[in-house]
Structures are given as structure tokens and as C-alpha cells.
Backbone as a printed PyTorch tensor [residue, N CA C, xyz], in Angstrom:
tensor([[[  0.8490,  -1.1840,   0.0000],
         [  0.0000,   0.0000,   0.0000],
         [  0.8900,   1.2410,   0.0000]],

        [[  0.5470,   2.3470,  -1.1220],
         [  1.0450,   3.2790,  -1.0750],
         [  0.6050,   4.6490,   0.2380]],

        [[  1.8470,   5.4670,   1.0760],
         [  1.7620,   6.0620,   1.8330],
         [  0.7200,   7.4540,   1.6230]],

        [[ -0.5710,   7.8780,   2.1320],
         [ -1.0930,   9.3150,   1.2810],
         [ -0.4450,  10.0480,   1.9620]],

        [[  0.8750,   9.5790,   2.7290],
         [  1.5950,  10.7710,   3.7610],
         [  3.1180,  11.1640,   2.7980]],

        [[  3.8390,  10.7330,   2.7900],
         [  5.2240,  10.1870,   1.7380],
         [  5.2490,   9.8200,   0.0660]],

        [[  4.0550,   9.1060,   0.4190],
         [  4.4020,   8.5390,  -1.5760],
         [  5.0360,   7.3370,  -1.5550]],

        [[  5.7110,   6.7780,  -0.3270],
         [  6.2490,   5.3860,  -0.5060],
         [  5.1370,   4.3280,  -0.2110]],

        [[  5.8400,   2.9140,  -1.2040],
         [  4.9700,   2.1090,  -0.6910],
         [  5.3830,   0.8900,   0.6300]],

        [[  4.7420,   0.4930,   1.1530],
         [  5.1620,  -0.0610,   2.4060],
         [  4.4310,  -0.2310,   3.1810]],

        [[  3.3360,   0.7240,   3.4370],
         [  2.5030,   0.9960,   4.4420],
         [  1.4670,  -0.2520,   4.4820]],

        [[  1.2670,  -0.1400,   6.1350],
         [  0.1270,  -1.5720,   6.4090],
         [ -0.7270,  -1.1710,   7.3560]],

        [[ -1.9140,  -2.2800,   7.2810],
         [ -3.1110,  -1.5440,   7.8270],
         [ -2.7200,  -2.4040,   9.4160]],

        [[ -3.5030,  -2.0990,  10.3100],
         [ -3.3550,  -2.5670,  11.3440],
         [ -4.8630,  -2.0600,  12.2930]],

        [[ -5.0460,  -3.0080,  13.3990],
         [ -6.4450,  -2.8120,  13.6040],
         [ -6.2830,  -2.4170,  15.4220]],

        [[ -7.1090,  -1.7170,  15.7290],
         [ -6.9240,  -1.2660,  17.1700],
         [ -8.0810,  -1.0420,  17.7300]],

        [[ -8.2700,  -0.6440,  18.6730],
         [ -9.1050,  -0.0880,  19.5040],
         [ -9.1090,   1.5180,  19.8580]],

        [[-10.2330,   2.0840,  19.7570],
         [-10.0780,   3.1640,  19.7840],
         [-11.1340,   3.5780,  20.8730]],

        [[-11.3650,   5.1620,  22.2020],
         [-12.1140,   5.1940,  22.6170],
         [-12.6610,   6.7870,  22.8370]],

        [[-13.8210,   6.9230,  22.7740],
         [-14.4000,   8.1630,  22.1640],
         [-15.1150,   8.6040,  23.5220]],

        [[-15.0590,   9.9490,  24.0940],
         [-15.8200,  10.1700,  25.3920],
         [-15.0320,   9.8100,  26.5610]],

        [[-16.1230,  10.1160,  27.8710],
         [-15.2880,   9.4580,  29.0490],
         [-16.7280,   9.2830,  29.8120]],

        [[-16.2140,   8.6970,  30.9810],
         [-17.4470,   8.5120,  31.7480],
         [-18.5100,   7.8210,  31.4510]],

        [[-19.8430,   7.9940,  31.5590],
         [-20.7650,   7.7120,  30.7610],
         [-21.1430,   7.6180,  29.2770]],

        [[-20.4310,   8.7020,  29.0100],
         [-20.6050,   8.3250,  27.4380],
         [-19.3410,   7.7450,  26.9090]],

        [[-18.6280,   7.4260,  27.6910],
         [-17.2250,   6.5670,  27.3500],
         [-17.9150,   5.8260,  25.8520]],

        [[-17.1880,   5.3320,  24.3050],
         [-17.7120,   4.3870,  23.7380],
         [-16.3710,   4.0890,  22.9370]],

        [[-16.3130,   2.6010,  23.0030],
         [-14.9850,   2.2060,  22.5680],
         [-15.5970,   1.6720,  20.8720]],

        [[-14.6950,   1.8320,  20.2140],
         [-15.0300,   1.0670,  18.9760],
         [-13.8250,   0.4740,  18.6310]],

        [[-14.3940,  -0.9370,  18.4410],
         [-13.1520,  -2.2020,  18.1650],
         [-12.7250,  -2.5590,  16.4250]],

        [[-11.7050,  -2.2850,  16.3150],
         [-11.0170,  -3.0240,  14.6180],
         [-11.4470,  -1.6280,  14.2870]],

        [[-10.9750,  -0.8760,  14.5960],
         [-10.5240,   0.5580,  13.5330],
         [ -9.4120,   0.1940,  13.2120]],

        [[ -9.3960,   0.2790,  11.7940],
         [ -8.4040,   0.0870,  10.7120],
         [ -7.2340,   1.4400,  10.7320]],

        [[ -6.1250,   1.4890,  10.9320],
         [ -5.1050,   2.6370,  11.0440],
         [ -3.6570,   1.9490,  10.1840]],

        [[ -3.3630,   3.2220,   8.6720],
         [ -2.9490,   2.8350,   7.9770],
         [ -1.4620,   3.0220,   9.2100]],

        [[ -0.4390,   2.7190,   8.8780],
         [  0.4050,   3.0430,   9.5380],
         [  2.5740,   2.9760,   8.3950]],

        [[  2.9690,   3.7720,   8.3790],
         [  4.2260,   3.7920,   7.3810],
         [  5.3210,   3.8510,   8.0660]],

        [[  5.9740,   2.6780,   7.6410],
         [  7.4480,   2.2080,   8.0860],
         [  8.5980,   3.4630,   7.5310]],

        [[  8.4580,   4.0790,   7.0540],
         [  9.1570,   4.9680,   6.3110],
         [  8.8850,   6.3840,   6.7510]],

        [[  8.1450,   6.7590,   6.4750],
         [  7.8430,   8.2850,   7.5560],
         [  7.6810,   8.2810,   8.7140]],

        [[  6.8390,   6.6380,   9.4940],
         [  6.4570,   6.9000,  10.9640],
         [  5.0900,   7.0780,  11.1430]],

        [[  4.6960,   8.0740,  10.5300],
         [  3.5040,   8.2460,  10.4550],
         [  2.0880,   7.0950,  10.6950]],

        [[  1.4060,   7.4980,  11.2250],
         [ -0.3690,   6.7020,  11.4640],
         [ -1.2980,   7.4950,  11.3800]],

        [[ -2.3370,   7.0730,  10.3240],
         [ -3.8570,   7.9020,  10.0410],
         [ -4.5510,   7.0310,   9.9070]],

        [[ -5.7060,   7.3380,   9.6080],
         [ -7.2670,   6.6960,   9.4870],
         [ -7.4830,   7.8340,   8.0960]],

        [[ -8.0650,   6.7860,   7.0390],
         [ -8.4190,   7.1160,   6.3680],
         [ -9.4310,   7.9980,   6.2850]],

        [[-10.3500,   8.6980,   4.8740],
         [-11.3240,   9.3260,   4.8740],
         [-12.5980,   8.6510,   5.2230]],

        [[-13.0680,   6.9820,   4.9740],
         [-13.9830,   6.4150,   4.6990],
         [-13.9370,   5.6750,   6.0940]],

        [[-12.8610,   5.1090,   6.8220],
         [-12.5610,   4.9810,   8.2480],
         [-13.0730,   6.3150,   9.0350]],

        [[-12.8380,   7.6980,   8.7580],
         [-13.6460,   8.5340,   9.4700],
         [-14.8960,   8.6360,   9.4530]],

        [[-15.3150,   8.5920,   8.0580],
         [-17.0950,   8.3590,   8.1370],
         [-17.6530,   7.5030,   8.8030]],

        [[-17.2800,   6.3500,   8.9410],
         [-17.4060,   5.5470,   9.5580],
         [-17.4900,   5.3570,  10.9650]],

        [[-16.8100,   6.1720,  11.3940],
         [-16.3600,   6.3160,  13.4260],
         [-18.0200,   7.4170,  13.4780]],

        [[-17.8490,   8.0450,  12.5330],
         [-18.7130,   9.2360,  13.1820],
         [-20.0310,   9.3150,  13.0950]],

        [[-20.3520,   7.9110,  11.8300],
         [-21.6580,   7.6470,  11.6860],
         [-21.9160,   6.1150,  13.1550]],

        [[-20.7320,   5.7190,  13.3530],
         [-20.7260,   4.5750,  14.3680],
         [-21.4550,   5.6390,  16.2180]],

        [[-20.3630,   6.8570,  15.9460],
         [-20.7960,   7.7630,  17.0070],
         [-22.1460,   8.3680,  17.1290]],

        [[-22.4940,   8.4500,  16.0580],
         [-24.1090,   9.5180,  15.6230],
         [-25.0680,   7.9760,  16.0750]],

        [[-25.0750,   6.5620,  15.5070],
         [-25.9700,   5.9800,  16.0080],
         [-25.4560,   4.6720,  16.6790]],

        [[-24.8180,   5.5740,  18.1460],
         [-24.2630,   4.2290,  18.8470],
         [-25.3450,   3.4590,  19.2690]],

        [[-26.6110,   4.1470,  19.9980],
         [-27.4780,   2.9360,  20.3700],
         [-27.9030,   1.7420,  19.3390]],

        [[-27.4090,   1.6820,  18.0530],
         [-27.9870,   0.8390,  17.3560],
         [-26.6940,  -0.2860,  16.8680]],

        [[-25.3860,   0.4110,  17.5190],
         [-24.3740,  -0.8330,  17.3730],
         [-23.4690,  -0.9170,  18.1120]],

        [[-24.1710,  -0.0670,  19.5960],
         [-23.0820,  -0.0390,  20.9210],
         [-23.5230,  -1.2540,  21.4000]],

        [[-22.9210,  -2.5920,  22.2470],
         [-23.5660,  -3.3020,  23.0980],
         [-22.8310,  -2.7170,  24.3310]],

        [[-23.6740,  -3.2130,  25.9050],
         [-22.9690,  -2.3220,  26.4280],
         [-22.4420,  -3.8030,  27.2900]],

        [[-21.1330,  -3.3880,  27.7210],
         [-20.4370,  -4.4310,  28.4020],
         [-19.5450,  -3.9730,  29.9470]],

        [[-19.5130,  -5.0670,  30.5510],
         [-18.3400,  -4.2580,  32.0580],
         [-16.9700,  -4.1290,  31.4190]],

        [[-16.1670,  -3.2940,  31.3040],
         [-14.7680,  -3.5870,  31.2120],
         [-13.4680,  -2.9510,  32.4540]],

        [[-12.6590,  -3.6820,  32.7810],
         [-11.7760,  -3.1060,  33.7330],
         [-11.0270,  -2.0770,  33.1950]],

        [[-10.9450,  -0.9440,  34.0810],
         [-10.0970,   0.1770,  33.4400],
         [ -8.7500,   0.5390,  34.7070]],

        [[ -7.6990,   0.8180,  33.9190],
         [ -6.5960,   1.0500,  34.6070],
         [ -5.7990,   2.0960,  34.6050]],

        [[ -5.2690,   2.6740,  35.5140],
         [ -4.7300,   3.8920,  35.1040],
         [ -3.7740,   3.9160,  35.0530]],

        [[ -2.7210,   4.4380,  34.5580],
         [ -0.9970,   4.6410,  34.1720],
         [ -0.6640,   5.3000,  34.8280]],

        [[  0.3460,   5.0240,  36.2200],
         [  0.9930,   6.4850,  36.8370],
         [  2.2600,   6.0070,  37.0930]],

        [[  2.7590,   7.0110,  36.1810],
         [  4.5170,   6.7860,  35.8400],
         [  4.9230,   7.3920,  37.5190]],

        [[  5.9750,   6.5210,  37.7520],
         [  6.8340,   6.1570,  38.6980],
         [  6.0070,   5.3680,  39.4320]],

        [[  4.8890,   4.8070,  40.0790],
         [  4.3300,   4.2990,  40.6380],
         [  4.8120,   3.0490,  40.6750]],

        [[  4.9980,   2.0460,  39.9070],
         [  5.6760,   0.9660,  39.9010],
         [  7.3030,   0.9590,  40.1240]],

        [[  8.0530,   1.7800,  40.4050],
         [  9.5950,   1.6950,  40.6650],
         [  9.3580,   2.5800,  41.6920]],

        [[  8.5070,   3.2030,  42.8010],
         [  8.3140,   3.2820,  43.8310],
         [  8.1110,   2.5230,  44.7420]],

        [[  6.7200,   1.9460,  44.3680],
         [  6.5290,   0.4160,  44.9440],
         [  8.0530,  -0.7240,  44.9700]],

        [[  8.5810,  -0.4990,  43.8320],
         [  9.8700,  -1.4330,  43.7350],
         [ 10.9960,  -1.2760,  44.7740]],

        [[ 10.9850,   0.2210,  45.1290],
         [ 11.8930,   0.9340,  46.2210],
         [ 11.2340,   0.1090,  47.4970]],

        [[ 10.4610,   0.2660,  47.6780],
         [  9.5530,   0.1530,  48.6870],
         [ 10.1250,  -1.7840,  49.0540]],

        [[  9.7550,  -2.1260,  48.2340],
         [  9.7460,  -3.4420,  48.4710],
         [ 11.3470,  -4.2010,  48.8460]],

        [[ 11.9700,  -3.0500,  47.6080],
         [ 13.5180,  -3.4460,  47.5430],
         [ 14.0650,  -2.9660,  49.1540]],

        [[ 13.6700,  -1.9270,  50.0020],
         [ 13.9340,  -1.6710,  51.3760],
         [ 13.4470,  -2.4510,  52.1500]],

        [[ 12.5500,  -3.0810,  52.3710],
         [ 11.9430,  -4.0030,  53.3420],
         [ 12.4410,  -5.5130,  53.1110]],

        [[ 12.7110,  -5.4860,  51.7930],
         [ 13.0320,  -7.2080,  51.4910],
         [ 15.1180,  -7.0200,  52.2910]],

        [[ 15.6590,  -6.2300,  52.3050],
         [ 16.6980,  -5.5750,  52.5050],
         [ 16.8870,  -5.7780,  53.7320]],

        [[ 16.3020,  -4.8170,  54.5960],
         [ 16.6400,  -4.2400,  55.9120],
         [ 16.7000,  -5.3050,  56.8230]],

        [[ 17.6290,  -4.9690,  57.9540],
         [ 17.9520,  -6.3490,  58.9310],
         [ 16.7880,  -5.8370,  59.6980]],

        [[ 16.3030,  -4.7490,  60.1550],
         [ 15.6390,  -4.5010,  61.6580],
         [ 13.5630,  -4.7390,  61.3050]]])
């Protein structure tokens, strides 16, 4: 596949998850297609991939199901704190 970013060819599609909102209207949509180029770096979503998200967004009640999912949060240093933490106690004579 040719790049619409560069002009080279190379580029491959690849499928992800994407998530729109927060909270309550949180809505994830699964296998969005994102072209992506080994050569520039670059990642987009096409024109017809956008129509698509936004007509998926305009009538989610008709192809949202709704499901529980666990959500997690990322907090950089938090885990090599904890590691300190552990690395002192596993350590210490007293």
C-alpha cells in the first residue's frame, strides 16, 4: 500500500481499539483500521474509516452493546516506587 503521507509504498493496515468520550458516554469502537508507514512513521485513518467512526458515534445505540470492562490507570513512577519500597523491606535487617 502506497503512503497518502510520503508517496512510498510499504505501508500496512493494522487494527486497534479506539475510545471516544469518558465517563458515561465513554464508547470504545473495536477493529478501527489505522494505515500506519514504516518509512515516515507516520499513522492515520483514512477518509472512509472517518465516516465511519462518526456515523458509528451519531448511532451508537444501534451498534453499541454495552459491556463491564476493567479500566486502569498509568501512573509513571508508581511501579519503581513500589519497587523501592519493596527493595527496602526485602533488605533491611531490623
Amino acid at each position: 500500500m502506497i503512503c497518502d503521507i510520503c508517496g512510498q509504498e510499504g505501508a500496512r493496515t493494522r487494527h486497534i481499539t479506539r475510545s471516544y468520550g469518558k465517563g458515561d458516554n465513554l464508547l470504545l469502537i473495536e477493529n478501527v483500521p489505522v494505515i500506519n508507514c514504516p518509512h515516515c512513521g507516520e499513522s492515520y485513518l483514512t477518509a472512509e474509516t472517518l465516516h465511519e467512526i462518526e456515523r458509528i458515534k451519531l448511532h451508537r445505540r444501534n451498534f453499541a452493546t454495552k459491556r463491564a470492562i476493567s479500566v486502569a490507570g498509568y501512573m509513571l513512577g508508581h511501579h519503581s516506587q513500589s519497587k523501592k519500597q519493596a527493595n527496602k523491606s526485602f533488605h533491611s535487617d531490623g
